[in-house]
C-alpha positions as CSV (number, residue, x, y, z in Angstrom):
1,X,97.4,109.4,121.4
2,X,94.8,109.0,124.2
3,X,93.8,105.5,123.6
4,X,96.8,103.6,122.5
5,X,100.1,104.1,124.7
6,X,103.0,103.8,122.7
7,X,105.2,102.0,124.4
8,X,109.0,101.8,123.4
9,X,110.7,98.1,124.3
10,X,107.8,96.6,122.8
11,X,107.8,98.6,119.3
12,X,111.7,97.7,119.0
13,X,111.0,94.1,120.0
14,X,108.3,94.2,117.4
15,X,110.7,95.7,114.9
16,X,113.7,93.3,115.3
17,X,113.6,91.7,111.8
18,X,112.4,95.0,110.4
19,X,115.4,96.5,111.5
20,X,117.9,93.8,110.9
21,X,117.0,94.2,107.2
22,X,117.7,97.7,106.9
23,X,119.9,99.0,109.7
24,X,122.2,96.4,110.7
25,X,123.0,96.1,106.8
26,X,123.3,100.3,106.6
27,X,125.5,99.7,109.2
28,X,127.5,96.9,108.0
29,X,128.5,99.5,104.7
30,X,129.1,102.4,106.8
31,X,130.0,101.8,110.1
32,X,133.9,102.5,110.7
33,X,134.7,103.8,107.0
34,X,135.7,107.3,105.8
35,X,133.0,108.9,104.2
36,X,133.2,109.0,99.9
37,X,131.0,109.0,96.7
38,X,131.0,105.4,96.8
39,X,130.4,104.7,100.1
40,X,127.2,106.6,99.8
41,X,126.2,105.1,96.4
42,X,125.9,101.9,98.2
43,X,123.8,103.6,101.1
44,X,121.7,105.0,98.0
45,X,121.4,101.9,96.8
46,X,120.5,100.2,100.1
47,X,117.7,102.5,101.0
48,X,116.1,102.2,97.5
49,X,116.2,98.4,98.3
50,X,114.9,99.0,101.9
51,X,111.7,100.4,100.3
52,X,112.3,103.8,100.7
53,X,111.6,104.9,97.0
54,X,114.3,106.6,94.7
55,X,113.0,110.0,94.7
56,X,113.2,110.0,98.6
57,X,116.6,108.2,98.9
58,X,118.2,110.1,96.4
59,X,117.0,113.5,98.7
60,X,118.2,112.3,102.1
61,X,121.8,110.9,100.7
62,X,122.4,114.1,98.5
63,X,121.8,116.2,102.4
64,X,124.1,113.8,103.7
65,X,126.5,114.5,101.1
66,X,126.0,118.1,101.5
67,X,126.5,117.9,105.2
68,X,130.1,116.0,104.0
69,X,131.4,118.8,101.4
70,X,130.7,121.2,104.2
71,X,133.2,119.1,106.2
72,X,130.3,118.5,109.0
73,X,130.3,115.1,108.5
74,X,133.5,112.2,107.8
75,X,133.0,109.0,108.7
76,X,130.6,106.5,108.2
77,X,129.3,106.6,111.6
78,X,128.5,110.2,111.0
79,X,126.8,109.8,108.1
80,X,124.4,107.0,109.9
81,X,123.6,109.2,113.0
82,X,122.7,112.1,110.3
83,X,120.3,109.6,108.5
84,X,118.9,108.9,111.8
85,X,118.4,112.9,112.9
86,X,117.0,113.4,109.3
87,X,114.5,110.6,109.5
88,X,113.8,112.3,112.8
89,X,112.7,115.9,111.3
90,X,111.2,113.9,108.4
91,X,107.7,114.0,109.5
92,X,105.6,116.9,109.6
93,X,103.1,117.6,112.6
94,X,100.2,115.9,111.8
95,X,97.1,114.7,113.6
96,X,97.7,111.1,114.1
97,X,94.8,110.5,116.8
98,X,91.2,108.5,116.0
99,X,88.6,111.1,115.8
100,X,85.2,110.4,117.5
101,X,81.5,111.2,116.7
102,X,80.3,114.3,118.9
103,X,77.7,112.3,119.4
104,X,76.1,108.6,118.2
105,X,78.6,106.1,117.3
106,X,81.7,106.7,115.6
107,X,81.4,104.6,112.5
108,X,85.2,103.4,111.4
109,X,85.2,102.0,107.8
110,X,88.6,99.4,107.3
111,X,89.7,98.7,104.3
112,X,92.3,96.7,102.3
113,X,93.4,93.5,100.3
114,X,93.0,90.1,101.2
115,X,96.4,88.9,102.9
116,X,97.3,92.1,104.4
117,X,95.9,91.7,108.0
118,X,93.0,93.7,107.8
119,X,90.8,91.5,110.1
120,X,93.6,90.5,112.5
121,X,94.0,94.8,112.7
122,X,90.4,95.3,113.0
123,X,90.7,92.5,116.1
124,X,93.3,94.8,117.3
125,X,91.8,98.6,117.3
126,X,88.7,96.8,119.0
127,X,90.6,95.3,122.1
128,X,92.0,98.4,122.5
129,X,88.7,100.6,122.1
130,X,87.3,98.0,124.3
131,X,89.8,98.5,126.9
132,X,89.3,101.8,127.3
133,X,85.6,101.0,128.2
134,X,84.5,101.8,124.8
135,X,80.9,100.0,124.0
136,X,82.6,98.5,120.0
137,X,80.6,96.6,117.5
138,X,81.5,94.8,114.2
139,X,80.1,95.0,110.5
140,X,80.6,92.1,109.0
141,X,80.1,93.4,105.3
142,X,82.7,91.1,103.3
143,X,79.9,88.8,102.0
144,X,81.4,87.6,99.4
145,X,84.1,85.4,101.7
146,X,82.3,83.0,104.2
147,X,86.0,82.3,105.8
148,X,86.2,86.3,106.4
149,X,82.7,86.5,108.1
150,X,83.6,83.3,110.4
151,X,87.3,85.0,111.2
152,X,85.4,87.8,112.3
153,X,83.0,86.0,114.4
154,X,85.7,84.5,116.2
155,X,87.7,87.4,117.0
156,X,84.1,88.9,118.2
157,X,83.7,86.2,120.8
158,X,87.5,86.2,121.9
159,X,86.9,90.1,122.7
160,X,83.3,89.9,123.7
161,X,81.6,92.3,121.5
162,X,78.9,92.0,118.7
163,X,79.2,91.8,115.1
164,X,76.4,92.4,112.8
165,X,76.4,90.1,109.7
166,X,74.1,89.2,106.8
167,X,73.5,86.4,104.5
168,X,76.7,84.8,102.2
169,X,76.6,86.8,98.8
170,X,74.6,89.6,100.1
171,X,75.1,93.4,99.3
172,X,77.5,94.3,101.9
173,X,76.2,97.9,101.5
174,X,72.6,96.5,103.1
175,X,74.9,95.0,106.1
176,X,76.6,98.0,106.8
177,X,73.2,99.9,106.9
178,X,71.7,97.3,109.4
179,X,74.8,97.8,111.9
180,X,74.8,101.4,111.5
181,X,70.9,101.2,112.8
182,X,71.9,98.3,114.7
183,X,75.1,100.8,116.6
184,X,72.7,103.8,117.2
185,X,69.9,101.5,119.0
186,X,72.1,99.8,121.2
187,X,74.1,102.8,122.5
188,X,77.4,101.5,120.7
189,X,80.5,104.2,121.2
190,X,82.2,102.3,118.2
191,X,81.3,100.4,115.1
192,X,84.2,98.9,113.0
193,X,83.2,97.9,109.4
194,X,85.2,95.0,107.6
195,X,85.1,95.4,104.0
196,X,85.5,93.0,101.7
197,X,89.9,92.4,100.5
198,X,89.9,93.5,97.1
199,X,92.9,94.3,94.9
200,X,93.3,97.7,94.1
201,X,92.9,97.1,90.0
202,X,89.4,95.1,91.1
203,X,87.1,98.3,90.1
204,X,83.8,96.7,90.6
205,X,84.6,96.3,94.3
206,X,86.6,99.7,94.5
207,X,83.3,100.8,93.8
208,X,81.5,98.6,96.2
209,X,83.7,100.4,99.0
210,X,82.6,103.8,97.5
211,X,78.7,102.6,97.7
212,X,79.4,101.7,101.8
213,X,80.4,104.7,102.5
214,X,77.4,106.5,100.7
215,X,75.0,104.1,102.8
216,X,76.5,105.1,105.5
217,X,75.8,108.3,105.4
218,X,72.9,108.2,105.0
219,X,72.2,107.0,108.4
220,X,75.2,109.2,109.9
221,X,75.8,112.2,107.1
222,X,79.4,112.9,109.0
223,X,80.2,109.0,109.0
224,X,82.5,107.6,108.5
225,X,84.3,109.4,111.0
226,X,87.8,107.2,110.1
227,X,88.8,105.4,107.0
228,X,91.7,103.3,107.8
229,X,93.5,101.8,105.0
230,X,95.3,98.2,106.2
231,X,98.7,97.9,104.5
232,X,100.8,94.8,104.6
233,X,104.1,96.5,105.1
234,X,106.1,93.0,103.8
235,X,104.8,94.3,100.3
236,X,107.1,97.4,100.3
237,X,106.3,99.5,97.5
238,X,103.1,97.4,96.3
239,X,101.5,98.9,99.3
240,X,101.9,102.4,98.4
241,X,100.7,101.8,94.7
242,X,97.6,100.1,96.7
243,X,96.9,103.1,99.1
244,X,97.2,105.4,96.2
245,X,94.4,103.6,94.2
246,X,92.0,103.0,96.8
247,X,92.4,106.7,98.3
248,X,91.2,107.3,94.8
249,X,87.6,105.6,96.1
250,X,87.4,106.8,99.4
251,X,89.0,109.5,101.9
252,X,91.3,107.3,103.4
253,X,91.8,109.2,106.9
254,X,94.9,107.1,108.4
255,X,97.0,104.1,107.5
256,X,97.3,100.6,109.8
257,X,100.9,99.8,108.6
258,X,100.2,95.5,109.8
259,X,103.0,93.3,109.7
260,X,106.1,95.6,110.6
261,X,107.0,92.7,113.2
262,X,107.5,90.6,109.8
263,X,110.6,91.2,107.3
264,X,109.2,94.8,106.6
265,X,111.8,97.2,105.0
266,X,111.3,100.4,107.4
267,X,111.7,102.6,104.5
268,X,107.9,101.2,103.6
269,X,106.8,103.9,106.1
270,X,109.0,106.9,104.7
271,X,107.7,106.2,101.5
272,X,104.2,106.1,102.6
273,X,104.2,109.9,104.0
274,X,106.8,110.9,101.0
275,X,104.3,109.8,98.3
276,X,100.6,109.8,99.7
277,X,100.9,112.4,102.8
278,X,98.4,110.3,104.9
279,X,99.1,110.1,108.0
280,X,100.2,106.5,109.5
281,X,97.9,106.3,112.8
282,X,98.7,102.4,113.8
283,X,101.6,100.2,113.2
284,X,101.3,96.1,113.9
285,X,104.2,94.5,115.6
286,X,102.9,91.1,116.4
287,X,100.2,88.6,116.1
288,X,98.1,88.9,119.2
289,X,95.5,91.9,119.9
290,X,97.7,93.5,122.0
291,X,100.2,94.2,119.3
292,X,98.9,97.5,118.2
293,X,100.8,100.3,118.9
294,X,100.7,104.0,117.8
295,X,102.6,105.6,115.0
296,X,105.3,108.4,117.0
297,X,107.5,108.8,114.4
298,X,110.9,109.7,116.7
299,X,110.0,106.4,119.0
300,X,110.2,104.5,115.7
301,X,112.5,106.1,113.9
302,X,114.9,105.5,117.6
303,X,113.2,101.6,117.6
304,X,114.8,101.2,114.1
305,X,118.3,102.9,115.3
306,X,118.6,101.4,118.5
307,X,121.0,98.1,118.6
């Protein structure tokens, strides 16, 4: 993952409540029990609960079930390390890495609603670009919230790098242009543009987002080289009906799953690849800027198993 090490104690720390509400309950109905019909309706039922979405739950308890018939699996206990080796060979390989500009800055456009952690994230890829000796800036292009300009600002100082902002009410298109220019004069590696939190049914701004990006390019035709889509992973299935709209706007490249330290259903990341097939790239798993981690699925699907 080159700049982010994943790091394994610290992703299951940052998963306790996470996994209390799925796993410790999973276990509580299977653990110890012969395996039978209704034993694994209430597993169905439990993972549909846990976010995972019915299409997907209904696939990975009817294997189970197969695995049972073929007499592979009896108990309970089998059943749950099955789930756990399924969820294992669930992902595909995918490119999960942040891609960089060949040369100029690497312009990273961020997205997503208000409330789900999209500064705070933003805060968090920059401390880590930054401690890798990366040169990062900030676009402060949500003009339309003085509070989200001024939370910016003071996550800038904290980390020492420079955000870019323009006047309250502005068009956060011209902002993004002025950083952009702003980036390339200064020798920046990295510039990370906040958007403005919009709701997903707001179309106005969806288009807003859409105009960015075409500003952008102008300045960088390949920009942005990332579009990271911030999803508050509390929200469960809300999230993916969010990423779906907005990939509708722009390419969303990767997905910054925030709040997973929260009381996050795991199956909220399942569900993600199941239904949009973007890759996950950074999970959140606390509240500081150090709690960023990378998305390897087998060291969370283990995080999520582990007692």
């Amino acid at each position: 993952m080159g700049l982010f090490k994943s790091a394994f104690n610290k992703i299951k720390q940052g998963l306790d409540k996470t996994r209390s509400v799925f796993v410790n309950e999973v276990r509580t109905i299977l653990s110890g029990k012969p395996l039978s019909k209704e034993l694994l309706k209430q597993l169905e039922a439990r993972m549909i609960q846990s976010d995972f979405g019915v299409k997907t739950s209904r696939e990975l308890v009817a294997d189970i079930e197969a695995a049972w018939e073929r007499d592979e699996i009896s108990t309970g206990d089998h059943a749950l390390a099955f789930l756990k080796d399924q969820l294992n060979a669930y992902w595909p390989a995918e490119d999960r890495s942040l891609h960089f500009a060949d040369s100029g800055p690497t312009i990273i456009l961020v997205a997503g609603i208000n409330g789900a952690g999209k500064t705070t994230s933003i805060a968090k890829i920059a401390k880590s670009l930054r401690d890798q000796n990366k040169k990062v800036m900030l676009a402060a292009c949500d003009t339309f919230r003085a509070a989200a300009v001024q939370q910016l600002e003071i996550w800038s100082e904290r980390l020492g790098v420079e955000v870019i902002k323009g006047q309250q009410g502005g068009d956060p298109a011209a902002v993004a242009f002025d950083a952009c220019e702003a980036a390339l004069s200064r020798g920046v590696d990295v510039l990370l543009i906040d958007t403005a939190g919009r709701l997903h049914t707001q179309k106005h701004l969806m288009d807003q987002l859409s105009k960015i990006k075409r500003v952008i390019q102008k300045k960088f035709p390949e920009a942005p080289h990332e579009v990271i889509l911030v999803l508050d992973a509390t929200t469960g299935q809300n999230a993916v009906n969010q990423a779906s709209v907005f990939a509708q706007s722009i390419d969303v490249s990767g997905i910054f799953l925030a709040k997973l330290d929260g009381t996050a259903r795991g199956g909220i990341v399942v569900a993600i690849r199941e239904v949009l097939g973007i890759p996950v790239k950074f999970i959140g798993v606390g509240e500081t800027p150090d709690d960023v981690e990378p998305f390897v699925p087998d060291k969370f699907v283990e995080a999520m198993f582990s007692a």
